[in-house]
N, C-alpha and C positions, 0 to 999 in steps of 0.2 A: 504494500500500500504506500505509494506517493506521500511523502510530510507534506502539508499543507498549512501552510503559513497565517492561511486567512483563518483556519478555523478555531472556535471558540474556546481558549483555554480555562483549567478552574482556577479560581481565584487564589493566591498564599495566603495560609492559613498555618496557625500554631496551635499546640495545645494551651488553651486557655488556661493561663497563673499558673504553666510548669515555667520552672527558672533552667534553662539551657545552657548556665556556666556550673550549676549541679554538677555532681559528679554521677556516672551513667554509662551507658553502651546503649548506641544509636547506629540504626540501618541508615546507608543514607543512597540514592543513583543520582547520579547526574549524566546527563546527556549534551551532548554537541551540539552545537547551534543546526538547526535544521536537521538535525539528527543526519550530520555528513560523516559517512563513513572514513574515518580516518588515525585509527589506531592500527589498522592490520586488517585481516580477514579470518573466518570459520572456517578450516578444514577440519574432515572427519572427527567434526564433533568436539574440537580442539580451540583454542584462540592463538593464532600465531602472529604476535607482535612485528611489529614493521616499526622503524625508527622511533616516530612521533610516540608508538605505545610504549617501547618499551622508557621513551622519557618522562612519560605520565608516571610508569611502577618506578622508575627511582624516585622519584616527588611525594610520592605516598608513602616507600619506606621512610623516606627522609625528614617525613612527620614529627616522630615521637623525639629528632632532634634537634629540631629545632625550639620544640613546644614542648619541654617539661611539664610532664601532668598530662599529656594525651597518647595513649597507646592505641596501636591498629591494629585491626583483627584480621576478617578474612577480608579478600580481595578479587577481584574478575574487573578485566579490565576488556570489555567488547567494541565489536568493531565502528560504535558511534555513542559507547554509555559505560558505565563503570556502575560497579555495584561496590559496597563495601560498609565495615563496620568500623567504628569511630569509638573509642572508650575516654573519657574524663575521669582520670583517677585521683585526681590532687594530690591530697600526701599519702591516700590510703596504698592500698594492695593493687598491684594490676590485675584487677581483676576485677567482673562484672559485682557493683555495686549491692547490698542489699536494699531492698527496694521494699514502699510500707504501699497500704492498701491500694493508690493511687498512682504507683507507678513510680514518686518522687525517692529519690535514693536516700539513704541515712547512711549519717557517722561519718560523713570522709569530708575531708578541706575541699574547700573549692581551688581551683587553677588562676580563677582572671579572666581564662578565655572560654568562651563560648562556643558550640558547635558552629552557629554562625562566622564567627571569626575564622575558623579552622578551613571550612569550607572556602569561603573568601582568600584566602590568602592559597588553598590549593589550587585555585581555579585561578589567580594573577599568577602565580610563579609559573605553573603550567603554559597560562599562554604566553608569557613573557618569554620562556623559551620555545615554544614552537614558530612563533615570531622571527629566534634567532634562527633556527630549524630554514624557514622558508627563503630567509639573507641566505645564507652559508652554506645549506644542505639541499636547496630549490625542494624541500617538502611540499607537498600541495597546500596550495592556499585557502584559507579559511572565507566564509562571505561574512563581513562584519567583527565578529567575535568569534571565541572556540570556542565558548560554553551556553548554554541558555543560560538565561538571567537565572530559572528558579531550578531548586533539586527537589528532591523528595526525601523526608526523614520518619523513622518510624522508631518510638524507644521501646526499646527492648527491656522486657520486664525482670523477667526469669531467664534458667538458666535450660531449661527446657524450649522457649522459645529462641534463642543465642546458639542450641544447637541447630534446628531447623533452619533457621536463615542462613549458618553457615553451610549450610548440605544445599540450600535454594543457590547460593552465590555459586557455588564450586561448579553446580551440575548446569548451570548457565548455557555456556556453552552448547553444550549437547541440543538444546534444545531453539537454537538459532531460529529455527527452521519455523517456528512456532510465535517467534519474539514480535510482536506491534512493532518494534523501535525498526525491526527488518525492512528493509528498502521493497524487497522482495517478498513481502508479508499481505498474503489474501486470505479473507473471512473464509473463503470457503476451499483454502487447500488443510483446513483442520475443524475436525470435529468440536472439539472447545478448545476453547482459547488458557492457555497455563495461564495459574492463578498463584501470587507468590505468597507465602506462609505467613502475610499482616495485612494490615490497613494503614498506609500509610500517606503523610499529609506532605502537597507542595511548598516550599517556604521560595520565598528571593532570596537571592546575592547578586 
C-alpha cells in the first residue's frame, strides 16, 4: 500500500498525569518520513543493514553512553521503522522498574531526562549523520527530514509483558510481508493483519 501523505493522521496523545522522566521501560517505533525505505532490505525473513542502518544501530547502542540513567533493551531496526525498548533506571537496578497499580514505577531516582528527550536527541544525531552519509557517502536522499515528526510509545508494565514485546521486536522481520509500514503491503495478500502484543499511543518530536 502507497504512504499517502494526504491522509488523516491520529492526533499525539500521552498518558494522562504519567510523568515520562519516571523511571520505567517503554516500547517505542518510529518511522521514516514517508515511511522511505532506507535502512537496508528483508531477505529470507532476515533484516540486512545497508550503511544508513547499520549507522542508526551504532546510535542506539550509543545511548546508555551518552545518557546515564537510560538502558536499551531489545532492538529491530526495518527497512523504513525501528522498533525498540527504552529503560529509565536513575540510580536504581537496570532493570524493568516495579511498577504500582497504575502503571507508575516506584522506588528509583529519576535521571532529568525524559523519554521524550531521549527520543529527540536519537532522531537529531541520527539525521545529523545521515546528512553527512548523503555529502560523503552519496546515501540516498531523504525528502525533507528522516524521521516523522511523531513515534509511538507504549509503557510496559510487567515483566510478562517486556517478555512479549521483546519476542514481537525480534520476530519483526519475519513477518515483512504482512507489515502496513511495507511499500509493498495489500489488505488482501493477508488474511488478518498482525496485531502487536499492546496498545500503544502517538506522541511528537
Amino acid at each position: 500500500m502507497k504512504y499517502d501523505p494526504a491522509r488523516p493522521r491520529r492526533r499525539s496523545i500521552r498518558l494522562r498525569g504519567y510523568d515520562y522522566t519516571r523511571p520505567g521501560a517503554y516500547f517505542v517505533t518510529i518511522c521514516t518520513h514517508n515511511r522511505e525505505c532506507l535502512f537496508g532490505e528483508i531477505m529470507d525473513g532476515e533484516m540486512v543493514l545497508n550503511h544508513a542502518g547499520r549507522m542508526v544501530l551504532d546510535v542506539w547502542n550509543e545511548i546508555p553512553k551518552y545518557y546515564p540513567g537510560i538502558v536499551i533493551d531489545a532492538f529491530q531496526i526495518m527497512p523504513n521503522h525501528i522498533h525498540g525498548i527504552i529503560k529509565i533506571v536513575g540510580a536504581g537496578p537496570c532493570a524493568c522498574p516495579n511498577m504500582d497499580v497504575n502503571g507508575q514505577p516506584q522506588g528509583v531516582a529519576p535521571t532529568g531526562l525524559s523519554l521524550p528527550d531521549v527520543i529527540h536527541r536519537f532522531k537529531t544525531t541520527t539525521t545529523k549523520r545521515y546528512i553527512d552519509g548523503v555529502k560523503q557517502h552519496a546515501w540516498p536522499r531523504f525528502d525533507g527530514k528522516l524521521w516523522q515528526r511523531n513515534y509511538w510509545e507504549h509503557i510496559i508494565r510487567n515483566d510478562g509483558e517486556l517478555c512479549r514485546i521483546r519476542q514481537y521486536i525480534v520476530n519483526n522481520p519475519v513477518k515483512w510481508q504482512m507489515d502496513r509500514n511495507n511499500p509493498g503491503f495489500t489488505r488482501g495478500h493477508v488474511i488478518a493483519e498482525p496485531q502487536p502484543p499492546y496498545n500503544y499511543k502517538p506522541w511528537m518530536v
